[in-house]
N, C-alpha and C positions, 0 to 999 in steps of 0.2 A: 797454600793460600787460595788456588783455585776452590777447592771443596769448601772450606770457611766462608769464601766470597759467598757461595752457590746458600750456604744456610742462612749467612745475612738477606737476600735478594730472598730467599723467602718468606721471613721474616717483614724485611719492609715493605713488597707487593699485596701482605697480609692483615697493613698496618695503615689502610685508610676504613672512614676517615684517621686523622693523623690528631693523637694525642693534645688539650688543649694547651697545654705548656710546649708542647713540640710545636704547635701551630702559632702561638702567640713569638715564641723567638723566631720563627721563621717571618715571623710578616715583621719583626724587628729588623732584621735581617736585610730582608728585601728595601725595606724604607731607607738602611740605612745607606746598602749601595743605590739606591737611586738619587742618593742625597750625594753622593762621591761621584755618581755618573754627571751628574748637572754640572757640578762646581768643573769636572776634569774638562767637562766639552766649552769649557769659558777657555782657556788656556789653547793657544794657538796650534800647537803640534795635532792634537786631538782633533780638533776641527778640520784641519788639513787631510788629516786620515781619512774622515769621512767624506769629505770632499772629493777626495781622491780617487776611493774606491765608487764611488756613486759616478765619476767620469769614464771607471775605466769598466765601465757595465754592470755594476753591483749595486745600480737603482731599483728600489722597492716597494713595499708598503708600509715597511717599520718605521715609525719614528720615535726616535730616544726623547726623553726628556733633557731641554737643548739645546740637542743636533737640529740643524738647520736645513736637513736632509731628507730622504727618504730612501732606503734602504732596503736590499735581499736580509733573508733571517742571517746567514752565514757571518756579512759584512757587517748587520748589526751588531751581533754579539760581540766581533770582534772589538768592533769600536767602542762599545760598553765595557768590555775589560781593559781594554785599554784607557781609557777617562777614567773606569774605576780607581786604577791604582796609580793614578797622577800623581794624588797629595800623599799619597802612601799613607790613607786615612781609613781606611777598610778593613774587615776585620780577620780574623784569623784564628787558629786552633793549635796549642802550643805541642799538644803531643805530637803535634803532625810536624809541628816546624813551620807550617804554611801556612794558606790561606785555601781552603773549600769551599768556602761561598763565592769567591772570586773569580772561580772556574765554571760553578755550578748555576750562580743565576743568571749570568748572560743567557746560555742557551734556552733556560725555562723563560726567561723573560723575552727574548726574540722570536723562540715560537709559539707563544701563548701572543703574545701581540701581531702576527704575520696570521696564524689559522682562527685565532678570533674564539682564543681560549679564556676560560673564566679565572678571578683570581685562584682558587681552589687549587686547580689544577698547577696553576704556576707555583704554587705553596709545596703541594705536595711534590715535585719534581725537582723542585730545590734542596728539598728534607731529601730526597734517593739519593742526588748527585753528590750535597755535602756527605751523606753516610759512606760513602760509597768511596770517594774521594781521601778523605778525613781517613779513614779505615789504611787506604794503602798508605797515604804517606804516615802515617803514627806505626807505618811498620818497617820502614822502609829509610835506613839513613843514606844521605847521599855524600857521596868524597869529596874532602875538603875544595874549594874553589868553585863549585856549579852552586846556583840559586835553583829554590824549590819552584819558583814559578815557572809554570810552562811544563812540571814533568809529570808530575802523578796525578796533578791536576786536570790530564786528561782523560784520567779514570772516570773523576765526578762527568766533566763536561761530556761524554760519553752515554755515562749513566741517565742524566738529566736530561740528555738530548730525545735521549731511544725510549725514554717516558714519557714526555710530551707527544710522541709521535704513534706512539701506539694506542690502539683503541680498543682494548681490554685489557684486566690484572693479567691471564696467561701469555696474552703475545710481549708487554711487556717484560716479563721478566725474563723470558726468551731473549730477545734484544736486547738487554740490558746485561747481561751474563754474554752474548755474542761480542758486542759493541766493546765489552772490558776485554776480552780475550784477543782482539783484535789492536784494542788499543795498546795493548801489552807488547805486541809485535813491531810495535815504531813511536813507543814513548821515547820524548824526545827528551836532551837535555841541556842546559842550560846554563850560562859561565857568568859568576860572583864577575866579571872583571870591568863589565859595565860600570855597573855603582861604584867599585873606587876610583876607576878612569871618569867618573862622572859624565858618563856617555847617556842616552835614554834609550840605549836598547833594551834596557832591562824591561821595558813598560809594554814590550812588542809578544813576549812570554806566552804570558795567559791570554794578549787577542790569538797566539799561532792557536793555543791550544784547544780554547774555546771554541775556532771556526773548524779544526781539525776532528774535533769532536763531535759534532753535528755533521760533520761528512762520515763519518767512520757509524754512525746510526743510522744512517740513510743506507750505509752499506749493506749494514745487518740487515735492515728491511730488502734489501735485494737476495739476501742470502748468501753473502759472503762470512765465508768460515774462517776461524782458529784453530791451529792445532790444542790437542790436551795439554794442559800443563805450562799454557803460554806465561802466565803470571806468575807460579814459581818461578818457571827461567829468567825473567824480567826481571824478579828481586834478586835473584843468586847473581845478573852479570853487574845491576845498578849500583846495589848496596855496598859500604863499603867492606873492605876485603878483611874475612877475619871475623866479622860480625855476625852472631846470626839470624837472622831474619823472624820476630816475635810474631806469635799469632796476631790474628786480625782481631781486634775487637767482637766479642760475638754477638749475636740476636740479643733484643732488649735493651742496650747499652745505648742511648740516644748522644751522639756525637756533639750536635747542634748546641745540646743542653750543655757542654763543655767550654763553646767557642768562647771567646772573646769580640769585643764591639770597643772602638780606641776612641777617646776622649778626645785625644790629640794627633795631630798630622807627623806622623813618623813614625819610624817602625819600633814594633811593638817593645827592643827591648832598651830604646830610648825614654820611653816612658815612665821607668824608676828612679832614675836620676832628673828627668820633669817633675817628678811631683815629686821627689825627696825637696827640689828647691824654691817648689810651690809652698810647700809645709812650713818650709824656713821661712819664706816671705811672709806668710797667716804669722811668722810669731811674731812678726814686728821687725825682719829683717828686712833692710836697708841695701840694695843689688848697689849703690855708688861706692861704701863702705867696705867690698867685697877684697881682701887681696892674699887670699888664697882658697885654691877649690881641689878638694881631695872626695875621687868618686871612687869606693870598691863597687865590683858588681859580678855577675858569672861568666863563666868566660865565653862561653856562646857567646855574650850582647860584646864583648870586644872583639870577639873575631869577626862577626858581621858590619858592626856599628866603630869602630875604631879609627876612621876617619874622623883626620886632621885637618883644620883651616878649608874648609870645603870652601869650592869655588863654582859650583853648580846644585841646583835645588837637588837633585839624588844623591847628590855626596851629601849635602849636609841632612835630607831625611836617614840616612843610616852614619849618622854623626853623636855619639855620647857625648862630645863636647858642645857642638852648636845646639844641640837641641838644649844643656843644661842652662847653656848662656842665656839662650833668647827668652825660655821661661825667667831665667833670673831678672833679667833685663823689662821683658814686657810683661811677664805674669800669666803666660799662657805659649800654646804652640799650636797655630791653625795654619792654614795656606800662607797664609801671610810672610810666612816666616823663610818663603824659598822665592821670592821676587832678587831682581837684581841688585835692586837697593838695599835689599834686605840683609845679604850676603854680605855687603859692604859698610855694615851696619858699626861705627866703629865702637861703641860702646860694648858691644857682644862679638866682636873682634876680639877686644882685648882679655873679656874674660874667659872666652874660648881658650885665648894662647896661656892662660895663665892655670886653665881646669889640670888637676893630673888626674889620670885616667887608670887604674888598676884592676885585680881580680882578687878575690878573696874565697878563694877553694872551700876553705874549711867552712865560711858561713852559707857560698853558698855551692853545695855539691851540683852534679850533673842532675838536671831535674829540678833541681831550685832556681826561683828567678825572682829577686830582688834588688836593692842597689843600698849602698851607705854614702851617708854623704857628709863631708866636713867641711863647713865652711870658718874660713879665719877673717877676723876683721883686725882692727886697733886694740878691740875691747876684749879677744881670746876667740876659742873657737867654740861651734854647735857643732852636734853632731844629728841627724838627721836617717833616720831607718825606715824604709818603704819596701815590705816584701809583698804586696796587697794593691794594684791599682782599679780604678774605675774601668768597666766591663767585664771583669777577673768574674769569672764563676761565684766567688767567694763574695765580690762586689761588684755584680751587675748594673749594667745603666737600668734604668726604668722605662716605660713606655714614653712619660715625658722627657725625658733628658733624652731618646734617642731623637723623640719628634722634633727637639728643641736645636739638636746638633743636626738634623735634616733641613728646616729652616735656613738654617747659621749659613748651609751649603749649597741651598739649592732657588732660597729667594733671590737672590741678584741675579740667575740667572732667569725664574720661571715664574717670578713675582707673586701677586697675589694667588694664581691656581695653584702655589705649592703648598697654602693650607690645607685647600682641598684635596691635594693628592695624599698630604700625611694621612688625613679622617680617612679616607679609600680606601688605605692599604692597612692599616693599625688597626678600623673598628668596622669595617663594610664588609657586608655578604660577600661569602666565598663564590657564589653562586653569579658577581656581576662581571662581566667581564674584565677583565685587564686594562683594555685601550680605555674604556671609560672608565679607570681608576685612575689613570693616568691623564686623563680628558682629552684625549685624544679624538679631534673631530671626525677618523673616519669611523671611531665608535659606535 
């Protein structure tokens, strides 16, 4: 993996400017966690974080789009991954299992707005850390029981960091090869047992990692070493045992261009039995009518998402049941759907207790992710097939429907500027700064 790594990073340091379809989802990308960053810092816990760390010295010049703060670059990014993946609306890359934007634009976004860097730059250091990120984990499986956020994720945050900070292509990809071989030596990991205890540690993950990874590039720029061979050993002790560890993706292959962008607040593999009983509802189905719900789907989305009667917003964002309910129920799945009220919502109580939840191997192997869905009323039953959702490679959002789903998230908190910030980031020179993307008065 080391050597692989070394051909991608010469590839991508060879590879600005950056591809217009590579740059048009990247500024996709970005808009959309900035749209998940706003909504996450409305919600209390988030807020307090910043809070927090702005009292215990971690006062700055960043301000999130927001945050009520001012901020070190360290603490911001932290706090932006952390608000990122509140609604657990953010996007993700399937080969990987994860999420690489998640990890990767905090940091490009905290030091592009701290040094008073142009959007270009924050574009392109986004594009290195998802490549870069996205790479290890689509190689890399982890053992039953840990979540992906928080581990390889420090690769990108890493990557993304030590590009932002260097000031030409050779010194980057120096640090940026540095920064992964280091990060290889204290990638950290992380335990599934949050989300079914419906605790929110899980949301603490990608802030460790993100902040940890902008320290570990500041290292590199001191000149602190890894041994050879650090990233092989990383995968031979991570991965699971028995497995062997598939090349990296090589030069040319744009990762980005693979992601996914979620339509809906929950995790990703909630969203086939969402829209299997959205589809149902377009046909004239009837959610009061409802009394019986039979879901097949892959067994991934039940091992993660297999949560029962959830009784906290994290348990029911990795819920196949709640989330089939509340679409049945309301005709959609946004923040909305993990308030306290919400939870206790009894109409989508009852057809949560009533969904039965299965896997269906043969339709859908390791590598396939779809859902079936049957619903029974009085009148007999439909049946309902979605191997295909909205942001899938196959069926991308568009530039409007991201801009439209940025809005949805980030007007109540940032009001009328958050027109302006969509035009900024979506159709404005690479060449303006970041803070004035964002309107940032010390722009």
């Amino acid at each position: 993996m080391d050597s692989e790594l070394g051909r991608v990073l010469d590839w991508l340091c060879a590879s600005e400017p950056l591809p217009a379809d590579v740059e048009a989802r990247a500024r996709q990308l970005l808009l959309d966690a900035l749209g998940c960053i706003a909504a996450g810092l409305t919600k209390a816990e988030p807020r307090k974080f910043a809070a927090a760390l702005h009292q215990a010295g971690e006062a700055g010049p960043v301000r999130l789009p927001g945050c009520g703060v001012g901020l070190g670059a360290s603490a911001a990014a932290a706090v932006a991954a952390m608000a990122a993946c509140w609604d657990e609306a953010c996007e993700g890359l399937a080969r990987a299992h994860g999420r690489p934007g998640l990890h990767a634009i905090p940091p490009a976004l905290a030091l592009g707005l701290a040094n008073g860097a142009v959007l270009g730059d924050v574009l392109t250091a986004l594009v290195v850390g998802y490549e870069v990120g996205g790479r290890v984990g689509a190689a890399v499986r982890l053992p039953a029981g840990l979540h992906v956020d928080g581990t390889w994720g420090l690769f990108g945050a890493a990557a993304a960091a030590a590009h932002m900070v260097a000031e030409n292509e050779p010194e980057a990809r120096t640090w940026i090869e540095a920064a992964t071989g280091v990060a290889a030596c204290q990638a950290p990991q992380s335990l599934y047992l949050p989300v079914a205890a419906g605790a929110t540690a899980r949301n603490t993950y990608a802030a460790h990692a993100v902040a940890t990874g902008m320290h570990l590039a500041a290292a590199c720029c001191a000149g602190i070493t890894s041994p050879d061979g650090a990233l092989d050993e990383w995968a031979r002790r991570t991965g699971v045992a028995g497995v062997e560890t598939p090349a990296l993706a090589g030069p040319g292959e744009w990762l980005i261009l693979e992601g996914y962008l979620k339509p809906f607040a929950a995790a990703r593999h909630v969203h086939y039995g969402a829209q299997a009983v959205l589809d149902w509802r377009g046909r004239g189905g009837e959610w009061g009518a409802i009394e019986t719900l039979r879901l097949a789907t892959y067994e991934e989305a039940l091992a993660y998402c297999g949560n029962r009667a959830p009784m906290s917003a994290i348990q029911a964002q990795f819920s196949l049941s709640f989330g089939l309910a509340w679409a049945a129920v309301h005709g959609g799945l946004g923040p909305d759907a993990y308030t306290v009220t919400a939870l206790q919502d009894s109409d989508v109580c009852r057809l949560e207790a009533l969904a039965e939840i299965g896997t269906d191997d043969a339709a859908y192997p390791p590598g396939q992710r779809g859902a079936r869905l049957t619903v029974g009323t009085r009148d007999g039953e439909q049946t309902t097939t979605v191997d295909v959702v909205g942001g899938d490679p196959l069926q991308p959002m568009t530039a409007s429907q991201v801009r439209e789903k940025f809005l949805t998230y980030a007007a109540p908190a940032l009001g009328p500027a958050a027109e302006n910030l969509a035009d900024a980031i979506l159709q404005g020179p690479p060449d303006v700064p970041i803070a004035k993307c964002l309107g940032s008065q010390e722009a």
